[in-house]
N, C-alpha and C positions, 0 to 999 in steps of 0.2 A: 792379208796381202801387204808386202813391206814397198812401199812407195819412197823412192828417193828423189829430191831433184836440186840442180844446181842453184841457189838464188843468192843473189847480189844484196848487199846488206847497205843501209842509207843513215843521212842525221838527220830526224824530225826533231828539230829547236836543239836541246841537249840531248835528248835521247836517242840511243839506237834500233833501229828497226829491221823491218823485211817485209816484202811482197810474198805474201805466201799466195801459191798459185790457183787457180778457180779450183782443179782438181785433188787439191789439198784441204780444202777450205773445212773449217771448223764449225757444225752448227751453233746458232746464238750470236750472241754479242757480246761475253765475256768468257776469258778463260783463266787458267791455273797456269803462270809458270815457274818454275823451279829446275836449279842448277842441281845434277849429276854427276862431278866431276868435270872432266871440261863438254862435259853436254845441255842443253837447255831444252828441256823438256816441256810442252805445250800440250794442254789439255783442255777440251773444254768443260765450261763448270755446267755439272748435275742441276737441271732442274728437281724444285721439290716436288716430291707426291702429291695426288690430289690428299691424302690423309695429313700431310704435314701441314696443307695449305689450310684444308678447313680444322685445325688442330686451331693454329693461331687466329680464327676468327673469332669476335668476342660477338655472346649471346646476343640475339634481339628483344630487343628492351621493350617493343609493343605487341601487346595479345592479337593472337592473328583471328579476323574475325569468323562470326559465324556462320556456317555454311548449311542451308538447308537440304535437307535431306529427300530428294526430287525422287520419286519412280521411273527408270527407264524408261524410255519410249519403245516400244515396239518397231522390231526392224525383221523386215522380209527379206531371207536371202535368195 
């Protein structure tokens, strides 16, 4: 679906901005943007995989302890 809408553009301190509209709105709280010619291009950024996430987790350093090894209990359905 191609969404278009008119917005007014602002100075926040030195920088230029825009109100992008509720119905436009980007999930997250950071995005990608990059000039196309005279277009500016907004994207927002890829969260990582859960595999990328626990890729960078470093090992756990303490022995996980021991778990006895209990007989079921008996259950009535």
């Amino acid at each position: 679906m191609h969404s278009e809408r008119h917005v007014r553009l602002f100075k926040n301190g030195r920088n230029q901005a825009l109100r992008i509209p509720r119905d436009l709105e980007l999930p997250g709280g950071e995005a990608i943007l990059r000039r196309e010619g005279n277009r500016l291009i907004v994207e927002p950024v890829a969260r990582p995989s859960l595999l990328t996430v626990l890729a960078g987790l470093k090992p756990i350093a303490e022995p996980f302890p021991a778990i006895d090894s209990l007989a079921a209990e008996p259950v009535e359905l």
